[in-house]
mmCIF file of the N, C-alpha and C atoms, coordinates in Angstrom:
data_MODEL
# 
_entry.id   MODEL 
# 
loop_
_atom_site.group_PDB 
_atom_site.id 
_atom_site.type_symbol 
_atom_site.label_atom_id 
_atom_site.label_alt_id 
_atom_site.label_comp_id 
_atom_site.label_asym_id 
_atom_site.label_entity_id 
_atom_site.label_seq_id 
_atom_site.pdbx_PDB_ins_code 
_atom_site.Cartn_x 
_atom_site.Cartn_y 
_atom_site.Cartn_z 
_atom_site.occupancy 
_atom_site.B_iso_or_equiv 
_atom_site.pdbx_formal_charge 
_atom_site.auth_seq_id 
_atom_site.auth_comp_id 
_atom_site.auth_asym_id 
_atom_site.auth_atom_id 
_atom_site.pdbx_PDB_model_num 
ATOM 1   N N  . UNK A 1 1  ? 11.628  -22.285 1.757   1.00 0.00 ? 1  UNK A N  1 
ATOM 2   C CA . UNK A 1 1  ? 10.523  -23.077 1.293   1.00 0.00 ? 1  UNK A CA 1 
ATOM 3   C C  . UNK A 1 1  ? 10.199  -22.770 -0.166  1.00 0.00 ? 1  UNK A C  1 
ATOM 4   N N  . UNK A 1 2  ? 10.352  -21.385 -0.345  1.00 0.00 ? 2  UNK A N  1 
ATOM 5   C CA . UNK A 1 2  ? 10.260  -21.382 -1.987  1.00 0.00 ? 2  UNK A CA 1 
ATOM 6   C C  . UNK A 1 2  ? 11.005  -20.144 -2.444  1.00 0.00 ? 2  UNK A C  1 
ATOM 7   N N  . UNK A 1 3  ? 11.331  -20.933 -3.671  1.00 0.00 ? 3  UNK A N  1 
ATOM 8   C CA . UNK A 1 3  ? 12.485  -19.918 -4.528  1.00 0.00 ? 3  UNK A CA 1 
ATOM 9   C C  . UNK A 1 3  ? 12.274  -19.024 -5.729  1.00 0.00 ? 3  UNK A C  1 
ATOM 10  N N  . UNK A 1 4  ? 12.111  -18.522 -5.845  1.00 0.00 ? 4  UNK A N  1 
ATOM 11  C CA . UNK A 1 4  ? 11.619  -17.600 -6.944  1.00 0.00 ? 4  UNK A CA 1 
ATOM 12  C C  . UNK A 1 4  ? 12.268  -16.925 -8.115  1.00 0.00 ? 4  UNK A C  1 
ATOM 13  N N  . UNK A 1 5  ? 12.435  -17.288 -9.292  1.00 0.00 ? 5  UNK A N  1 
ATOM 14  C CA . UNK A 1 5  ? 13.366  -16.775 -10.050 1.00 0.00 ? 5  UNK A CA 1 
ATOM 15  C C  . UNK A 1 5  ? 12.388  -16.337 -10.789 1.00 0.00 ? 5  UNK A C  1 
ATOM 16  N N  . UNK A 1 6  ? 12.614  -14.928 -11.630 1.00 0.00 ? 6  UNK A N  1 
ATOM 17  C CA . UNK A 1 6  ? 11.819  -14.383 -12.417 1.00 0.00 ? 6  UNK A CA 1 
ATOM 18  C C  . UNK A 1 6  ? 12.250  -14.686 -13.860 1.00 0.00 ? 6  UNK A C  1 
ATOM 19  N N  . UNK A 1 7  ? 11.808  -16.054 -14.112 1.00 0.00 ? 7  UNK A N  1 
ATOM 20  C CA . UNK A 1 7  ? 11.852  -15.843 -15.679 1.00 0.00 ? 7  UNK A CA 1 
ATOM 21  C C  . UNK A 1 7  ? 10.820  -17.177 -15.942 1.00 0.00 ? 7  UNK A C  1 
ATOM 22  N N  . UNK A 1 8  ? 10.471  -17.163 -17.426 1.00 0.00 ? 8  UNK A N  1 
ATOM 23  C CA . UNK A 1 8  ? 9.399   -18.420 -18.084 1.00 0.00 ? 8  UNK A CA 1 
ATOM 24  C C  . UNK A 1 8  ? 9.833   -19.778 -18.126 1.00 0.00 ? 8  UNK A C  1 
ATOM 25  N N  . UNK A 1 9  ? 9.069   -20.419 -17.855 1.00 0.00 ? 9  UNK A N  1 
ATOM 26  C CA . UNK A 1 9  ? 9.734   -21.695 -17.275 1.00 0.00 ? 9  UNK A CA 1 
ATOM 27  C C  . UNK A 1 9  ? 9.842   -22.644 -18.460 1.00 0.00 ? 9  UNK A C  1 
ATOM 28  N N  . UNK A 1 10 ? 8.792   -21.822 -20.166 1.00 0.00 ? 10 UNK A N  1 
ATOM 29  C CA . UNK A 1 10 ? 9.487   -22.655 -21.137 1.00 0.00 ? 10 UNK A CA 1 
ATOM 30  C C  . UNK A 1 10 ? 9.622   -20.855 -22.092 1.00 0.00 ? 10 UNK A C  1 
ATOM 31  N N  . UNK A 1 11 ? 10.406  -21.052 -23.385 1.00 0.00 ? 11 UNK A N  1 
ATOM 32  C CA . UNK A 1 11 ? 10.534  -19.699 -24.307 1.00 0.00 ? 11 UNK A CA 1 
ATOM 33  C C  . UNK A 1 11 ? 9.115   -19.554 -24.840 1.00 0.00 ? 11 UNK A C  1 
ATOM 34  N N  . UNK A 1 12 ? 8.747   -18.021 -24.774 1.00 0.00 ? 12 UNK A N  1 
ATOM 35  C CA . UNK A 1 12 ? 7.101   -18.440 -25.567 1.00 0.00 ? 12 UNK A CA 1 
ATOM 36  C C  . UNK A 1 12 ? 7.813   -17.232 -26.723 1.00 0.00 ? 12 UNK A C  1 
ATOM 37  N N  . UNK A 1 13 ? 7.059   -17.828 -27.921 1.00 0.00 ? 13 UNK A N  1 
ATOM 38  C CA . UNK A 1 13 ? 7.464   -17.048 -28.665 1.00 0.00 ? 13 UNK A CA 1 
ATOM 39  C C  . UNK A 1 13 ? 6.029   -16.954 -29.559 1.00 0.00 ? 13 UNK A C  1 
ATOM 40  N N  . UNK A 1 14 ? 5.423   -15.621 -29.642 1.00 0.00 ? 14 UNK A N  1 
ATOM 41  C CA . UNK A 1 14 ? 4.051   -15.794 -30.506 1.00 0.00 ? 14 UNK A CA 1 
ATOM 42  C C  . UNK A 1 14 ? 3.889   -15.415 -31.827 1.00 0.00 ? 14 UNK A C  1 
ATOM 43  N N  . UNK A 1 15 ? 3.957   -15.816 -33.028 1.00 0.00 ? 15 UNK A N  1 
ATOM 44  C CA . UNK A 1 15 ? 3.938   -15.582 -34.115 1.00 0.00 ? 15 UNK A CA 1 
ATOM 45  C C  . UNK A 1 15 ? 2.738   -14.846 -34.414 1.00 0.00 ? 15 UNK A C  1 
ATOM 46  N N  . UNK A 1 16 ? 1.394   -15.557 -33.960 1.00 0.00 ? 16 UNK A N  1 
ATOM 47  C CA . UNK A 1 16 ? 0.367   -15.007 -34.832 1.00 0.00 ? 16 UNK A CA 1 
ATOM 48  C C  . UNK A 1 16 ? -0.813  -14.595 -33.387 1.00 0.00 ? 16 UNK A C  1 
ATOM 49  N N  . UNK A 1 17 ? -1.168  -13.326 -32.995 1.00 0.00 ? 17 UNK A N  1 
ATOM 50  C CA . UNK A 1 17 ? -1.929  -13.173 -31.510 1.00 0.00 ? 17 UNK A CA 1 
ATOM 51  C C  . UNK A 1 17 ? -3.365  -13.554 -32.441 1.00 0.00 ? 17 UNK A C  1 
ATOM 52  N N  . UNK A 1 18 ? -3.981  -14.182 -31.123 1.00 0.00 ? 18 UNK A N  1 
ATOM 53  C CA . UNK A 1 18 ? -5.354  -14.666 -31.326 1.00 0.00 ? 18 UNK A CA 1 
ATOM 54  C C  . UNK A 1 18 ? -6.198  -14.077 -30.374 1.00 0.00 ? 18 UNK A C  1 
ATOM 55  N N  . UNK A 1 19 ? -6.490  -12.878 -30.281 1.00 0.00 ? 19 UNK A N  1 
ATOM 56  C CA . UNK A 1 19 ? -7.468  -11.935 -29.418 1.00 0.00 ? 19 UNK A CA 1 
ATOM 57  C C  . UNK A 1 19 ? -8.613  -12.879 -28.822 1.00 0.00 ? 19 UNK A C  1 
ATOM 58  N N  . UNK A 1 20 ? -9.078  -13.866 -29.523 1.00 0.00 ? 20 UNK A N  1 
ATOM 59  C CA . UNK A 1 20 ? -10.250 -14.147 -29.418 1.00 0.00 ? 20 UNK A CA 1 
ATOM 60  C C  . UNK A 1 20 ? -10.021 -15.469 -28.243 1.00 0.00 ? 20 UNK A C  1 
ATOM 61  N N  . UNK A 1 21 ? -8.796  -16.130 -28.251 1.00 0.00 ? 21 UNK A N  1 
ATOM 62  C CA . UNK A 1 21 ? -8.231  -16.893 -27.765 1.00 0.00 ? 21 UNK A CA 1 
ATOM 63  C C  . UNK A 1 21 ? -7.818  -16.503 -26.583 1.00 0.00 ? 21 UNK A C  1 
ATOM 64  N N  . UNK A 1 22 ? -7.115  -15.417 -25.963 1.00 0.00 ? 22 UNK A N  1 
ATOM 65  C CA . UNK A 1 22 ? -6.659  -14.583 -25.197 1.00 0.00 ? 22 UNK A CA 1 
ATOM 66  C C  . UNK A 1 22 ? -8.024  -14.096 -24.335 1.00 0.00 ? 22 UNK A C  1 
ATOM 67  N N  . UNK A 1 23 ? -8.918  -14.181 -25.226 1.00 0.00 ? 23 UNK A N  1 
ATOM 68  C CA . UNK A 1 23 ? -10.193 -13.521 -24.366 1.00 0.00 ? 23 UNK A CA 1 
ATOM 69  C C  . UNK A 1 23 ? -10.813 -14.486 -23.179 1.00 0.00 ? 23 UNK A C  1 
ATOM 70  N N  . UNK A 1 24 ? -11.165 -15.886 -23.755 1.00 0.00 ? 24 UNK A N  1 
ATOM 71  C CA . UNK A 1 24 ? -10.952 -16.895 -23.062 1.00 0.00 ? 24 UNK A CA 1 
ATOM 72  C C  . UNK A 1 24 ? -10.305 -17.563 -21.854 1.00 0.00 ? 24 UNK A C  1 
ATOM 73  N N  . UNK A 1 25 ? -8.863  -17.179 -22.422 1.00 0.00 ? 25 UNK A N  1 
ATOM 74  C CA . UNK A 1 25 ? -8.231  -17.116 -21.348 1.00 0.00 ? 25 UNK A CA 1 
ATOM 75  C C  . UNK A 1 25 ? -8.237  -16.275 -20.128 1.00 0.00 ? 25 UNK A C  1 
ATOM 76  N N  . UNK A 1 26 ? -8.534  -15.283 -20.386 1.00 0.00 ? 26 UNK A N  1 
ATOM 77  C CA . UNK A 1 26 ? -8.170  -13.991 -19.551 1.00 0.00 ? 26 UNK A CA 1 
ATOM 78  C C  . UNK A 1 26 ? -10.033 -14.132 -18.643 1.00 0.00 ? 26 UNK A C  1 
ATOM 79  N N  . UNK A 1 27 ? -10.728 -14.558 -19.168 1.00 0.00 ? 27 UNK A N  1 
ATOM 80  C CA . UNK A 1 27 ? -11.799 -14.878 -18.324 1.00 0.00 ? 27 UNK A CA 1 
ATOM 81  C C  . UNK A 1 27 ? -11.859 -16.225 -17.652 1.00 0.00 ? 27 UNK A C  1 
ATOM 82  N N  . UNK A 1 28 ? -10.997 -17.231 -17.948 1.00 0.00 ? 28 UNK A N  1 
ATOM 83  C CA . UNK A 1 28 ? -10.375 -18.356 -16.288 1.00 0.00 ? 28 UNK A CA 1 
ATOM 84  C C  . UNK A 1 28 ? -9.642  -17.599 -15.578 1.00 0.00 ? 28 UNK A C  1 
ATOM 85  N N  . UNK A 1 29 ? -8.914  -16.621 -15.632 1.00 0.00 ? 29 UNK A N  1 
ATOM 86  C CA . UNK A 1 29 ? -8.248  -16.624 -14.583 1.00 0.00 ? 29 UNK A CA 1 
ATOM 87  C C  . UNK A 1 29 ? -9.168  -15.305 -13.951 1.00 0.00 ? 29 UNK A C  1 
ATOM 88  N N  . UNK A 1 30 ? -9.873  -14.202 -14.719 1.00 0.00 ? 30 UNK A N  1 
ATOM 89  C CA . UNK A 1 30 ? -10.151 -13.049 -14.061 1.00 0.00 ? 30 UNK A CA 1 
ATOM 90  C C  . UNK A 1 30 ? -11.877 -13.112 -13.875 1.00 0.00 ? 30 UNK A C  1 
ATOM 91  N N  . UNK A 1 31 ? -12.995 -13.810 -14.318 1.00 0.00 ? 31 UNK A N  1 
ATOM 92  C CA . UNK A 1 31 ? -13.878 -14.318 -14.467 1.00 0.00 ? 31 UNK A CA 1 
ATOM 93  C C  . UNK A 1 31 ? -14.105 -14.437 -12.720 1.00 0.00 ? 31 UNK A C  1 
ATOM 94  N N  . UNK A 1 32 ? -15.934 -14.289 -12.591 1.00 0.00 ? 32 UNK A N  1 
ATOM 95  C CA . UNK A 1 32 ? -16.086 -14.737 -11.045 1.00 0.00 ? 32 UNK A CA 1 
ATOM 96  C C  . UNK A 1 32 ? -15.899 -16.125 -10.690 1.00 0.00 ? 32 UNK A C  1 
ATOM 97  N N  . UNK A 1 33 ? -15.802 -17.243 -11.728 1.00 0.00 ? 33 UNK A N  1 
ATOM 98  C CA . UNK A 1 33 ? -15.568 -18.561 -10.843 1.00 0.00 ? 33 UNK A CA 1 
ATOM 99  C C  . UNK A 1 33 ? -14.352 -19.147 -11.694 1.00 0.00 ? 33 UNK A C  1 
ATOM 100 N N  . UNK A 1 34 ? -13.315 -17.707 -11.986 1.00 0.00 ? 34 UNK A N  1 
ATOM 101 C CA . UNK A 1 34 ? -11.961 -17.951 -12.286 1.00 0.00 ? 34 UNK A CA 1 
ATOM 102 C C  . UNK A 1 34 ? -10.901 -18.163 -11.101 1.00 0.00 ? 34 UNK A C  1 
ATOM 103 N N  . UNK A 1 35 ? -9.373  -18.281 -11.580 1.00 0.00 ? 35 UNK A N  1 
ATOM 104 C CA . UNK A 1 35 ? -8.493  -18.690 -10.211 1.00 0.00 ? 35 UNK A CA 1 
ATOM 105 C C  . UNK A 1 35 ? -8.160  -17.597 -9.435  1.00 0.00 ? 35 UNK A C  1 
ATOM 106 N N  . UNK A 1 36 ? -8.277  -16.609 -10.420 1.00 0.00 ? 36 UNK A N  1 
ATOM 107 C CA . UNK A 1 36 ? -8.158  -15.537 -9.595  1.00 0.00 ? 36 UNK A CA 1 
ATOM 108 C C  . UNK A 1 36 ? -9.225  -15.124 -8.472  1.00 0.00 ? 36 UNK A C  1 
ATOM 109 N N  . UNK A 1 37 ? -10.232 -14.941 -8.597  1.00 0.00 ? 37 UNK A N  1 
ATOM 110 C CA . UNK A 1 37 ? -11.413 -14.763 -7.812  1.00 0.00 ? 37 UNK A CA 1 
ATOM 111 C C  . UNK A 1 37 ? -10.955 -15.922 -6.705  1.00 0.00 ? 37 UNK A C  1 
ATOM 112 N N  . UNK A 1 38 ? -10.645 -17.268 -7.231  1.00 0.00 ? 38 UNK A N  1 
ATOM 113 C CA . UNK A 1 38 ? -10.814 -17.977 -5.943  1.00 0.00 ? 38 UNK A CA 1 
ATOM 114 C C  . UNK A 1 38 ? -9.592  -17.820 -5.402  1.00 0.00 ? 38 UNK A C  1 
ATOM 115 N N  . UNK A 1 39 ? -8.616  -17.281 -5.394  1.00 0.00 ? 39 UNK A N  1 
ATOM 116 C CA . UNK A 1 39 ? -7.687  -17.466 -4.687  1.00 0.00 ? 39 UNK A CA 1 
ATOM 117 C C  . UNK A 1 39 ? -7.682  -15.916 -3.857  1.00 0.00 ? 39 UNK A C  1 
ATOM 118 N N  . UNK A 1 40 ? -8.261  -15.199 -4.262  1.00 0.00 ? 40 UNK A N  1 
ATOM 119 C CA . UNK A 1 40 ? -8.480  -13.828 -3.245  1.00 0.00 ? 40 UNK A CA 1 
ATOM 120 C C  . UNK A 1 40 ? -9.262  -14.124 -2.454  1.00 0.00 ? 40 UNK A C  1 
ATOM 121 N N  . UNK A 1 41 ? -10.817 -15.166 -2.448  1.00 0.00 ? 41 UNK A N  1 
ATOM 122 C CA . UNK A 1 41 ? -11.259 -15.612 -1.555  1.00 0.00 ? 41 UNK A CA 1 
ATOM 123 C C  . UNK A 1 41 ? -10.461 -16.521 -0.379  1.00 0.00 ? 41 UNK A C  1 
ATOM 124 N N  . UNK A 1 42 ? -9.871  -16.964 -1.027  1.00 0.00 ? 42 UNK A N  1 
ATOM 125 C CA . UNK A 1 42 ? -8.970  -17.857 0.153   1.00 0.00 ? 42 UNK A CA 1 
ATOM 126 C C  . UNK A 1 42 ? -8.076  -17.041 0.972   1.00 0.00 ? 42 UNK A C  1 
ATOM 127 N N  . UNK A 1 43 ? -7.586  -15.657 0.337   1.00 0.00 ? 43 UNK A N  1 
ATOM 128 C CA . UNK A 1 43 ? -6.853  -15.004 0.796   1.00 0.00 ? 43 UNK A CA 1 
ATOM 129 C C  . UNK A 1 43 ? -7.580  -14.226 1.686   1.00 0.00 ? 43 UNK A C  1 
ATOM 130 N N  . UNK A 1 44 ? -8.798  -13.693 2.005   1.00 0.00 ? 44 UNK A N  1 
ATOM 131 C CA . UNK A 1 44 ? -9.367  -12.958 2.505   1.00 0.00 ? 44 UNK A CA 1 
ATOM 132 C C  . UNK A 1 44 ? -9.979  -13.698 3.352   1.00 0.00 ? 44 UNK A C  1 
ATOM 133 N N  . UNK A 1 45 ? -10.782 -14.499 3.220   1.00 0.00 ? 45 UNK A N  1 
ATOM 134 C CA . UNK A 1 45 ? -10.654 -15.690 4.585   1.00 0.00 ? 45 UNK A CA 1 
ATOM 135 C C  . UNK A 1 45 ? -9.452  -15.888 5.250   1.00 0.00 ? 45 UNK A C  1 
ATOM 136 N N  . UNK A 1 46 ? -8.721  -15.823 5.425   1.00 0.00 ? 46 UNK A N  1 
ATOM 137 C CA . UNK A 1 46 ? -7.535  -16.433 6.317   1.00 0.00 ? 46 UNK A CA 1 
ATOM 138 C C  . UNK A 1 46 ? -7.305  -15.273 7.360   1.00 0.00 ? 46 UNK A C  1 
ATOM 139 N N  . UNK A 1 47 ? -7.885  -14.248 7.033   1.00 0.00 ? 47 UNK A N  1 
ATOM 140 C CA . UNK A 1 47 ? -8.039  -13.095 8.256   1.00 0.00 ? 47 UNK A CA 1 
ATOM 141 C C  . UNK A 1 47 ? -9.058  -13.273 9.271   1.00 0.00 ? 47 UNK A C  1 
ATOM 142 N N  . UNK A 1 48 ? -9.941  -14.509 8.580   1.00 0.00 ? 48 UNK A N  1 
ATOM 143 C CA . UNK A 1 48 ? -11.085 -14.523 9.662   1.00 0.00 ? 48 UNK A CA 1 
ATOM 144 C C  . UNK A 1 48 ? -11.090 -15.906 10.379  1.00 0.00 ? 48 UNK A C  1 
ATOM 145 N N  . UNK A 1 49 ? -9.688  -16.313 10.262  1.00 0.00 ? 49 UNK A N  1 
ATOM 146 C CA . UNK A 1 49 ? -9.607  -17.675 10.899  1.00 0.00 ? 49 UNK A CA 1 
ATOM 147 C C  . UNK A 1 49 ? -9.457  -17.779 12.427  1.00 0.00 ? 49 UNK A C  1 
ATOM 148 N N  . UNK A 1 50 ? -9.532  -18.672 13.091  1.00 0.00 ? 50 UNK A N  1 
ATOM 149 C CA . UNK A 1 50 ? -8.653  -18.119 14.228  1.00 0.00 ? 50 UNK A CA 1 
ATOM 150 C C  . UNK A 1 50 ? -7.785  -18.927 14.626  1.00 0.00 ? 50 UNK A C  1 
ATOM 151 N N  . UNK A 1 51 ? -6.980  -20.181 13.526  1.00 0.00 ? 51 UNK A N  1 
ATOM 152 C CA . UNK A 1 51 ? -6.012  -20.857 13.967  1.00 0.00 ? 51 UNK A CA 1 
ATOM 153 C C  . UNK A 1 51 ? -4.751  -20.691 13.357  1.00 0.00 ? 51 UNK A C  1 
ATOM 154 N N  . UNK A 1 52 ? -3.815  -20.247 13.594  1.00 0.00 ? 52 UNK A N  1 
ATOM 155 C CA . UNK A 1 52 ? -3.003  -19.889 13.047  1.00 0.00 ? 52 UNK A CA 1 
ATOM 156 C C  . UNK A 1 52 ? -2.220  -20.853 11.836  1.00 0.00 ? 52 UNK A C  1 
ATOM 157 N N  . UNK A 1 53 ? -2.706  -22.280 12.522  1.00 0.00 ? 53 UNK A N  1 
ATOM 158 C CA . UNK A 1 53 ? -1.950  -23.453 11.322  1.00 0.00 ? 53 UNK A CA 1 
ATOM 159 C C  . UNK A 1 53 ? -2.920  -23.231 10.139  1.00 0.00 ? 53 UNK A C  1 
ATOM 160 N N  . UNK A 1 54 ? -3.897  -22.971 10.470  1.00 0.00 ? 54 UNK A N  1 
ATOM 161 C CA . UNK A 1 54 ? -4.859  -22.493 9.700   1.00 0.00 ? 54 UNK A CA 1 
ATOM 162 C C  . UNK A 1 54 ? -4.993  -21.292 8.346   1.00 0.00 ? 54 UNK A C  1 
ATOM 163 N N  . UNK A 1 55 ? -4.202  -20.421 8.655   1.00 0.00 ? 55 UNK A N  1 
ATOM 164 C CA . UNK A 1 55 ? -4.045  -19.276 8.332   1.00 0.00 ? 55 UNK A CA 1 
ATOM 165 C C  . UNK A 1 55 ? -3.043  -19.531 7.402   1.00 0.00 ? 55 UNK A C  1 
ATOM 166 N N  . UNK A 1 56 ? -2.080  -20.297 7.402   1.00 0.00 ? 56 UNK A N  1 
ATOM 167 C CA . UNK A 1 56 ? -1.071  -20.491 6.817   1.00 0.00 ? 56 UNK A CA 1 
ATOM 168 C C  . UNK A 1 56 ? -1.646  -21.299 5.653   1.00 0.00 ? 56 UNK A C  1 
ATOM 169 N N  . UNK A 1 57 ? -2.308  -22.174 5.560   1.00 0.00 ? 57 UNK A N  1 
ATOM 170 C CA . UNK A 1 57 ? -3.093  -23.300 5.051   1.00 0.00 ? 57 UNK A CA 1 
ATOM 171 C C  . UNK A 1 57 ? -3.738  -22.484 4.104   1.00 0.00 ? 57 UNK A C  1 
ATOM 172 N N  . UNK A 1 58 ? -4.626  -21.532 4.544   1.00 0.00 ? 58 UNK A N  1 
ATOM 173 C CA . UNK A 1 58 ? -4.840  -20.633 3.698   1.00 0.00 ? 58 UNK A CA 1 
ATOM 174 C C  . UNK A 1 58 ? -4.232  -19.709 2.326   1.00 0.00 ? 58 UNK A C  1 
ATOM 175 N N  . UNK A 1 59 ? -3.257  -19.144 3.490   1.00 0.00 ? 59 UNK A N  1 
ATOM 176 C CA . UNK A 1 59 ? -2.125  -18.741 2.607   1.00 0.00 ? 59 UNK A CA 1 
ATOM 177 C C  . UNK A 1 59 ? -1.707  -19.126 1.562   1.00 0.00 ? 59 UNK A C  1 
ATOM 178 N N  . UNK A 1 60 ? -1.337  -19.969 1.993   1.00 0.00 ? 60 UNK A N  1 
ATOM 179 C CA . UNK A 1 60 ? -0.326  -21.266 0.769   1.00 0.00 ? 60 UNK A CA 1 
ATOM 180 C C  . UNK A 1 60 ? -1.527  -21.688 -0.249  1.00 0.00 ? 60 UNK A C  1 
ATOM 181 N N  . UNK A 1 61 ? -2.617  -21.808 0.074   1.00 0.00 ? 61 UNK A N  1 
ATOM 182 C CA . UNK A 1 61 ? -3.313  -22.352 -1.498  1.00 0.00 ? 61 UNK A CA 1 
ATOM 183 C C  . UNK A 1 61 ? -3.889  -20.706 -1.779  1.00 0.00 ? 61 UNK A C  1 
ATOM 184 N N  . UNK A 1 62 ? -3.745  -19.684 -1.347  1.00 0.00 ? 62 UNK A N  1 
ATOM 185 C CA . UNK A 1 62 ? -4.539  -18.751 -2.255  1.00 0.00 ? 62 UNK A CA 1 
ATOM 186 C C  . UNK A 1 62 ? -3.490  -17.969 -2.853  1.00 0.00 ? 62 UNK A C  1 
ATOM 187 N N  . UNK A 1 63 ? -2.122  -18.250 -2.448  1.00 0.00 ? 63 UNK A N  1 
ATOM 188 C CA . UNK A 1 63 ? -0.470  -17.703 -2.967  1.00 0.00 ? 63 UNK A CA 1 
ATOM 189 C C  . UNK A 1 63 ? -0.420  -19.000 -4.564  1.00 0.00 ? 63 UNK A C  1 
ATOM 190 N N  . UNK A 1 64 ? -0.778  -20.388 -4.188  1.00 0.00 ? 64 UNK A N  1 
ATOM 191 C CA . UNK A 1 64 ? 0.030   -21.112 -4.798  1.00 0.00 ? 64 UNK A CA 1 
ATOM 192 C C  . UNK A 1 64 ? -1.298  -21.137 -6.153  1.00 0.00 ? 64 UNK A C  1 
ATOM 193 N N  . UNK A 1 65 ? -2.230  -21.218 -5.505  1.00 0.00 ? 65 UNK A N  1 
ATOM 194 C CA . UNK A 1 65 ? -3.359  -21.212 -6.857  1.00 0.00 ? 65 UNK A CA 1 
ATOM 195 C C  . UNK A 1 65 ? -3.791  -20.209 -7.858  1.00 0.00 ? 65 UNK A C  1 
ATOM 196 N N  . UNK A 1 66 ? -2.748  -19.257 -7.752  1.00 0.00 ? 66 UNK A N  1 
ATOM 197 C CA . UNK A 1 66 ? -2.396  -17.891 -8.624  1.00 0.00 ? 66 UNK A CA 1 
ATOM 198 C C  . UNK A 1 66 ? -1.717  -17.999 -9.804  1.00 0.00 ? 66 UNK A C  1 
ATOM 199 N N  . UNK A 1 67 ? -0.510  -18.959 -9.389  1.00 0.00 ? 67 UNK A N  1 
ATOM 200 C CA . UNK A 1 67 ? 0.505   -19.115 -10.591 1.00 0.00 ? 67 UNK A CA 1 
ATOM 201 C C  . UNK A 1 67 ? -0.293  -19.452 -11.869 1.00 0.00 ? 67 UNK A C  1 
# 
């Protein structure tokens, strides 16, 4: 179902770092109503499910809403 190759899916190459830019960023994804936060919620719910199609459902969006 899914394949995983470890490499960037375009070349990043950074000439000039923008700290201030990076900061921004790094608070969508690590921030409390960032993707990260929500996708550990989804992940931690799925222990308290009790349907197993369910659980999976879970899974899959708190795995896939990480990337």
């Amino acid at each position: 179902m899914f394949s995983y190759e470890k490499k960037l899916q375009y070349p990043v190459k950074i000439a000039h770092p923008n700290p201030q830019l990076a900061r921004i960023i790094i608070t969508q994804y690590g921030g409390p109503d960032g993707e990260l936060g929500a996708s550990l919620r989804y992940l931690s719910q799925r222990y308290s499910m009790p349907f197993d199609e369910l659980k999976g459902l879970l899974t899959d969006i708190g795995t896939e809403g990480s990337k």
